[in-house]
C-alpha positions, -999 to +999 in steps of 0.1 A: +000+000+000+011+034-003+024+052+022+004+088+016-027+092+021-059+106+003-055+144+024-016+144+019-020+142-018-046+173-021-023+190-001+003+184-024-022+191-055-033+224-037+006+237-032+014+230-065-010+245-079-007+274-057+028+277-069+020+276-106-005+304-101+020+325-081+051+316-110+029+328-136+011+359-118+045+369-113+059+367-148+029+387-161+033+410-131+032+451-145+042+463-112+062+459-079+031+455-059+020+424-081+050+408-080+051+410-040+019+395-037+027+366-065+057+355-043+034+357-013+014+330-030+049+308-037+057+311-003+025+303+010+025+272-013+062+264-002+047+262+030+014+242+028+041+215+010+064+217+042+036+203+059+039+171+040+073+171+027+108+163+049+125+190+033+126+219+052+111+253+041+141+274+031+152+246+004+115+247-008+118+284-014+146+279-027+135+256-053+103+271-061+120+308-068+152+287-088+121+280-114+102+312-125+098+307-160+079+269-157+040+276-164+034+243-177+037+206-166+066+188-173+064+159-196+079+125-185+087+090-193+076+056-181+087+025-203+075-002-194+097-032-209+088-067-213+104-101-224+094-131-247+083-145-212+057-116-208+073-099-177+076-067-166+111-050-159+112-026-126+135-008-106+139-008-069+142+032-063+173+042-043+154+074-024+122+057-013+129+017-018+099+009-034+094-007-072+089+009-103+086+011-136+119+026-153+117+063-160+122+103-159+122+136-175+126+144-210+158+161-220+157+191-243+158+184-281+149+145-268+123+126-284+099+114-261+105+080-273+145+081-270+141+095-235+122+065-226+149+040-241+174+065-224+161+062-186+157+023-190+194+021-200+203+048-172+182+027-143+187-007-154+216-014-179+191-032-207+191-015-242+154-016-257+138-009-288+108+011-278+076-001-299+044+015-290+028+047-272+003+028-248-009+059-226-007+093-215-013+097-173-019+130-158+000+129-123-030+144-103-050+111-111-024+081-107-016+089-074+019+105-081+033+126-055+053+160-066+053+191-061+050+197-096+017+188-123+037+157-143+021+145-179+037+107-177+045+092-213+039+057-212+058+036-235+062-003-243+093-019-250+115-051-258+149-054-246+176-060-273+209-060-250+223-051-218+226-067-185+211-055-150+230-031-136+224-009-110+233+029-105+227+059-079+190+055-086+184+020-085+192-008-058+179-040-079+165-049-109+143-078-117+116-091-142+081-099-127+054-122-140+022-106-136+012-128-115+045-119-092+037-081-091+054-060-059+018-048-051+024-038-015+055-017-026+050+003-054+058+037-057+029+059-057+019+069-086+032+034-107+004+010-097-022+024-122+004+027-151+018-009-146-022-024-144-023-006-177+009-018-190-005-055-177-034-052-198-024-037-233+002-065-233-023-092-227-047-074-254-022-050-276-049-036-295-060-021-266-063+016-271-035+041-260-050+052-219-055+089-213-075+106-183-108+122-189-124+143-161-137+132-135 
């Protein structure tokens, strides 16, 4: 099970989205009176997250006011790789323990695609040959918790190379039948995009997931 719960996340959800409103206000600010009051609103948001996070609130600040120009979400990458046997590759995550499907952010001038292939090689030492597009998960509905608004790019792959190897983000790699799926330690945010992943490979014409409102 996760270890967050339903009010934790809708704080995070309410700080970020505090601290997108008070980034933007302030970049359209037309005076010095606006722009006080927008970085009001970021601090404010800095510290509604403080309640929830374990960094303290001057690094918050400090990240939230390193990134003034950001009035979008970020787009990231999830591959999710499987063998001739049907299993799924994850990563045990070296800062909270828990399994997950390989991936990160996008690199500028990087296709999606290669930036999926990329982070697999990066986290777990297998080359793959990415193949299809099988969803597109908005952060705020797959349980994800960031202080930022994440569109997650889910890809499918095969491996073609490599060996396991582990690195400063990962502390073991393994394949898992779906019927040997690390349930009870997930990270949040992976469970929904690996039943997804589960299903398209056991139906591939499946059509490519995105969230619809609520």
């Amino acid at each position: 099970m996760s270890p967050f719960n339903d009010v934790t996340a809708e704080v995070i959800q309410i700080a970020n989205e505090l601290r997108s409103l008070g980034t933007v206000g302030r970049y359209y600010a037309e005076n010095p009176y606006q722009v006080e009051r927008n970085e009001k609103v970021m601090r404010l948001a800095a510290r509604l997250l403080g309640l929830v996070e374990t960094r303290d609130l001057a690094e918050l600040e400090r990240l939230f006011f390193d990134d003034l120009v950001t009035v979008t979400p970020l787009a990231v990458v999830d591959t999710a790789v499987f063998d001739a046997e049907g299993r799924l590759l994850l990563m045990q995550r070296a800062d909270d323990q828990l399994w997950a499907i390989p991936g990160g952010g996008c690199e500028v001038n990087e296709l999606p695609a290669a930036g999926g292939a990329r982070e697999v090689l990066e986290e777990t030492g297998y080359t793959v040959e990415v193949t299809d597009l099988i969803g597109i998960f908005d952060s705020r509905f797959s349980g994800t918790l960031t202080s930022r608004h994440l569109y997650h790019l889910l890809f499918a792959a095969q491996p073609v190379g490599g060996a396991p190897t582990l690195s400063h983000e990962t502390l073991d790699v393994r394949w898992f039948a779906p019927t040997e799926m690390p349930w009870n330690a997930l990270s949040p945010g992976h469970e929904k995009r690996i039943r997804f992943a589960l299903a398209w490979q056991a139906k591939p014409q499946t059509s490519a997931y995105f969230d619809r409102e609520p």
